[in-house]
VEXFI-864210 format. One line per field, with one value per residue: residue number from 0; x, y, z of N, C-alpha, C, O in turn. Coordinates in steps of 0.2 Angstrom, whole numbers, plus 5000, padded with zeros to 4 digits. Layout:
num = c(NUM,...)
nx = c(X,...)
ny = c(Y,...)
nz = c(Z,...)
cax = c(X,...)
cay = c(Y,...)
caz = c(Z,...)
cx = c(X,...)
cy = c(Y,...)
cz = c(Z,...)
ox = c(X,...)
oy = c(Y,...)
oz = c(Z,...)
***
This chain:
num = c(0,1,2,3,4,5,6,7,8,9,10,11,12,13,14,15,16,17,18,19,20,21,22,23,24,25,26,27,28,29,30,31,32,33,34,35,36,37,38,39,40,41,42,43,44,45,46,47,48,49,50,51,52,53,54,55,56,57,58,59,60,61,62,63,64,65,66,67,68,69,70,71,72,73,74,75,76,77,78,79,80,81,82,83,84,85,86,87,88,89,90,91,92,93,94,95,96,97,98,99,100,101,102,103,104,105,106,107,108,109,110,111,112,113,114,115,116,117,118,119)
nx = c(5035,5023,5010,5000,4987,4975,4962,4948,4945,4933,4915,4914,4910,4917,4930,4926,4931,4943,4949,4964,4970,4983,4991,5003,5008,5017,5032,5041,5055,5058,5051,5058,5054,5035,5023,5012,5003,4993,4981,4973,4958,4962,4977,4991,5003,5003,5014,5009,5012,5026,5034,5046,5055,5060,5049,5051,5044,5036,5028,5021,5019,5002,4993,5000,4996,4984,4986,4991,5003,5007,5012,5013,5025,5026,5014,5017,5009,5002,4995,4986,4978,4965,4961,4950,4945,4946,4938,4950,4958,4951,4954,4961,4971,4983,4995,5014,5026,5044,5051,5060,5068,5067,5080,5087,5088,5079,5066,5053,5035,5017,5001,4983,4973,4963,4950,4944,4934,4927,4914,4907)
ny = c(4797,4812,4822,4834,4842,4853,4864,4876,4887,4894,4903,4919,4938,4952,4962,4949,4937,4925,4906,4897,4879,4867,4853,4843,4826,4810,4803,4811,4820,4832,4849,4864,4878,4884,4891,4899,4901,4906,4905,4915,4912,4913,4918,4916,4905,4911,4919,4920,4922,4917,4906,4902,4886,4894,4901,4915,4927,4933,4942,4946,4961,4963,4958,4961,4967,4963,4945,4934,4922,4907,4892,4876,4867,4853,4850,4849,4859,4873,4887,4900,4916,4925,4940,4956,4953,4954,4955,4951,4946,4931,4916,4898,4892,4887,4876,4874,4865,4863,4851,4839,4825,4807,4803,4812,4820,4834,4840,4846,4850,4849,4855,4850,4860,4875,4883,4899,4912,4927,4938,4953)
nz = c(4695,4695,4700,4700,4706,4704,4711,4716,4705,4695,4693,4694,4700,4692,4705,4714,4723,4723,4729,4724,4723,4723,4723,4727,4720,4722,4715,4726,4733,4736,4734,4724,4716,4714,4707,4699,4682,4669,4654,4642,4632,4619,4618,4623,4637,4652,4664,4683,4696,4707,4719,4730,4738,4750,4750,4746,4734,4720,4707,4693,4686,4682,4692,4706,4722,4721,4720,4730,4732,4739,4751,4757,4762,4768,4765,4751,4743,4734,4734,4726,4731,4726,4724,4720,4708,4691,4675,4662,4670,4668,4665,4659,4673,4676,4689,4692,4697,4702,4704,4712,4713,4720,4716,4716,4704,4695,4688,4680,4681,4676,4680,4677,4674,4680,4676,4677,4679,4676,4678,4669)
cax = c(5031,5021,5006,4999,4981,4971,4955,4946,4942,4925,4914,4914,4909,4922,4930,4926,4938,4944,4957,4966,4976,4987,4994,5007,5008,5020,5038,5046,5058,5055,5048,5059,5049,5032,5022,5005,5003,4988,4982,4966,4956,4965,4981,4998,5002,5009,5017,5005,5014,5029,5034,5054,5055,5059,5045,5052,5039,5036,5021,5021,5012,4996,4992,5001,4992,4978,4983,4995,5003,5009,5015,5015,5032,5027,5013,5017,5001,5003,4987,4984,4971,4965,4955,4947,4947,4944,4937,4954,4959,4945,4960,4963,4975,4987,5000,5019,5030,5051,5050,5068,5065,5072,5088,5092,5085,5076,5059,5046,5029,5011,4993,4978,4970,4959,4945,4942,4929,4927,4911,4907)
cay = c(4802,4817,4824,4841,4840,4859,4865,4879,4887,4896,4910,4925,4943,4957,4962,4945,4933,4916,4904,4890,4872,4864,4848,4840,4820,4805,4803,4818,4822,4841,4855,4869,4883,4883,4893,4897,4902,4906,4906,4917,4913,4915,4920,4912,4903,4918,4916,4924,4922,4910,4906,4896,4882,4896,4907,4921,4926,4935,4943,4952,4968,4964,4954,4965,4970,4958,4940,4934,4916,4904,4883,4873,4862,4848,4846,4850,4860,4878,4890,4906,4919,4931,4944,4961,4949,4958,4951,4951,4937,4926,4910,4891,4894,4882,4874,4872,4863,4861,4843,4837,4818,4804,4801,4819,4824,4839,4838,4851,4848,4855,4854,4850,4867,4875,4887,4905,4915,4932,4941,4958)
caz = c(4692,4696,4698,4700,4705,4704,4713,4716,4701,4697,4691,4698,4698,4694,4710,4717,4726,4722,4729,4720,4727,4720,4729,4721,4723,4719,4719,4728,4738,4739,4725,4724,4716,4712,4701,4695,4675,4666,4647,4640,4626,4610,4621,4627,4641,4654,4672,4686,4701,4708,4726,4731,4743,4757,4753,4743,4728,4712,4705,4685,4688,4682,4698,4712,4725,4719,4720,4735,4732,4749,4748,4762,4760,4773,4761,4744,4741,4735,4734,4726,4732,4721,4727,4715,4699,4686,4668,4660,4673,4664,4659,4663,4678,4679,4695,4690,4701,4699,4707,4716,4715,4727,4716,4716,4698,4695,4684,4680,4680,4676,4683,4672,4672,4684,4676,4680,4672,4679,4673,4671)
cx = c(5027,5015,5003,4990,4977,4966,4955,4944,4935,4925,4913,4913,4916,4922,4928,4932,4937,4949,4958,4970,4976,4991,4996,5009,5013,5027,5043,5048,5058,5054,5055,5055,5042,5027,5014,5005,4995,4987,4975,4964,4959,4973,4986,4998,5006,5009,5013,5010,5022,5031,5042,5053,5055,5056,5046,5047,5040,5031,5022,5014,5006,4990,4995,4996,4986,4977,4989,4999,5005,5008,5015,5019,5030,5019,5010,5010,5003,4996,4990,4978,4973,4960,4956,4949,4943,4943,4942,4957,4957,4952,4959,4970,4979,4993,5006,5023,5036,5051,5059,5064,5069,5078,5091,5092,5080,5070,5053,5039,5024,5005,4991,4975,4965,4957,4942,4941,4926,4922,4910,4903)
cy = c(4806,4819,4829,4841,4848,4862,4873,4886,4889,4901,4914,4932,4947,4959,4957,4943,4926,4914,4899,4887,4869,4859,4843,4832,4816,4804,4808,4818,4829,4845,4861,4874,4878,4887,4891,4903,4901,4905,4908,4914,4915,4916,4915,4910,4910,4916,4923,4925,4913,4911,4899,4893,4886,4902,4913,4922,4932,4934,4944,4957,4968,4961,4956,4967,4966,4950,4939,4923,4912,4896,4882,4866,4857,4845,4847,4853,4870,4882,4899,4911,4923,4936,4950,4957,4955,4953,4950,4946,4931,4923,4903,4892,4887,4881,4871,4872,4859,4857,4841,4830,4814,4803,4807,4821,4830,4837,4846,4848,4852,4850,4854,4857,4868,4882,4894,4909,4921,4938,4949,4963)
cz = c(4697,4696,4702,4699,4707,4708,4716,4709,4699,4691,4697,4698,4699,4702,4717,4719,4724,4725,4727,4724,4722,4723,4725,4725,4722,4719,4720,4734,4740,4733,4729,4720,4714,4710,4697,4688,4674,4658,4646,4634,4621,4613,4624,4634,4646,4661,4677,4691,4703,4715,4726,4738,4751,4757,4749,4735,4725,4711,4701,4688,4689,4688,4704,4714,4725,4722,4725,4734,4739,4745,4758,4760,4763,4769,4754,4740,4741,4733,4730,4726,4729,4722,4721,4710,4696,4679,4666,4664,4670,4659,4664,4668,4677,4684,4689,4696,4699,4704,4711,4716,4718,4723,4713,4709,4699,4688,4683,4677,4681,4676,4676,4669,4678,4680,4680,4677,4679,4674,4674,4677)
ox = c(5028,5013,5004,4987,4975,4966,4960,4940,4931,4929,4912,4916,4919,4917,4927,4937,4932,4954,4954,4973,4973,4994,4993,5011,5017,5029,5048,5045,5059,5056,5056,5050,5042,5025,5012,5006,4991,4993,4970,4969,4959,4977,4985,4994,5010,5005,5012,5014,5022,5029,5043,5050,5052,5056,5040,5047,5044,5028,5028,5008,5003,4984,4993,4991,4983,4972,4994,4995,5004,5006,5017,5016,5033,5017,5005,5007,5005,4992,4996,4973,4978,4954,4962,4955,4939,4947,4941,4959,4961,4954,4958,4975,4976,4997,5005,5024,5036,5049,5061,5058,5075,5082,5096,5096,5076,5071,5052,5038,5024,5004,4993,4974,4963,4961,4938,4945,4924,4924,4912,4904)
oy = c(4805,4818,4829,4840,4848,4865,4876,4891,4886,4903,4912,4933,4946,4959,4959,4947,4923,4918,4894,4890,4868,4861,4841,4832,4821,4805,4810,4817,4831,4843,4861,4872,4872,4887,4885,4909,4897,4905,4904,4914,4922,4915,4910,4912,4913,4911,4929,4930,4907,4916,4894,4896,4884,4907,4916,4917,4936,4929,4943,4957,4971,4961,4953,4969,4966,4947,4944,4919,4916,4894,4885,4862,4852,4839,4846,4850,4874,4879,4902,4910,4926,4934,4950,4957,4959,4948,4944,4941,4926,4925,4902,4894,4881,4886,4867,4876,4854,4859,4846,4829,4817,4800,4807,4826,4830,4833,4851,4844,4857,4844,4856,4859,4863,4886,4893,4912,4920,4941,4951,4969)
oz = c(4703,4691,4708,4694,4713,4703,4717,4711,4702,4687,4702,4693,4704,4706,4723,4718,4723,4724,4727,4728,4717,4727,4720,4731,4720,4725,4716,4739,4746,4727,4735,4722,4713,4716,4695,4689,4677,4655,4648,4630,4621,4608,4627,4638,4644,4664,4675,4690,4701,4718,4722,4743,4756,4761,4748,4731,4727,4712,4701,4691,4693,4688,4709,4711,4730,4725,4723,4736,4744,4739,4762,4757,4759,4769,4752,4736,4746,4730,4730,4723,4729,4722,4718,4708,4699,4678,4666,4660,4671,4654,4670,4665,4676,4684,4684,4699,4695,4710,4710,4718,4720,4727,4708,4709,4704,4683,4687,4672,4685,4673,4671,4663,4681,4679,4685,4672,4685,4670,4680,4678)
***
């Protein structure tokens, strides 16, 4: 099994910065993508940003320019910094990681939540 352990998380003022980790434990032979998702208040779960094993990434617009993702392979730990947050940001962030495990299965897997509250 798997586990997807979260941090950095906070309040913050609009136009603040935050960065999130994500460090993925347990039995793995290599993550190919990984992938951070949010969900607001009353609101769906929605995909922020994703990043593949060699690096190449994917924003949705409303975070271009804004939030930058990055992974370190050697120790399964992927980060998002988010700089100019904006109120509209304000969701439980969550880490998703496509897992490769050691007898060559694929898995998907997701983090607890990390909290980001972004005020006016």
């Amino acid at each position: 099994q798997v586990q997807l352990v979260e941090s950095g998380g906070g309040l913050v003022q609009a136009g603040g910065s935050l960065r999130l980790s994500c460090a993925a434990s347990g039995s793995i032979f290599s993550i190919n993508s990984m992938g951070w998702y949010r969900r607001a208040p009353g609101k769906a779960r929605e995909l922020v940003a994703v990043i593949t094993k060699s690096g190449i990434t994917n924003y949705v617009d409303f975070v271009k320019g804004r939030f930058t993702i990055s992974r370190d392979n050697a120790k399964n730990t992927v980060w998002l910094q988010m700089n100019s947050l904006k109120p509209e940001d304000t969701a439980v962030y969550y880490c998703n990681a496509d897992v490769r495990g050691p007898f060559g299965y694929d898995k998907n897997y997701w983090g607890e939540g990390t909290l980001v509250t972004v005020s006016s």
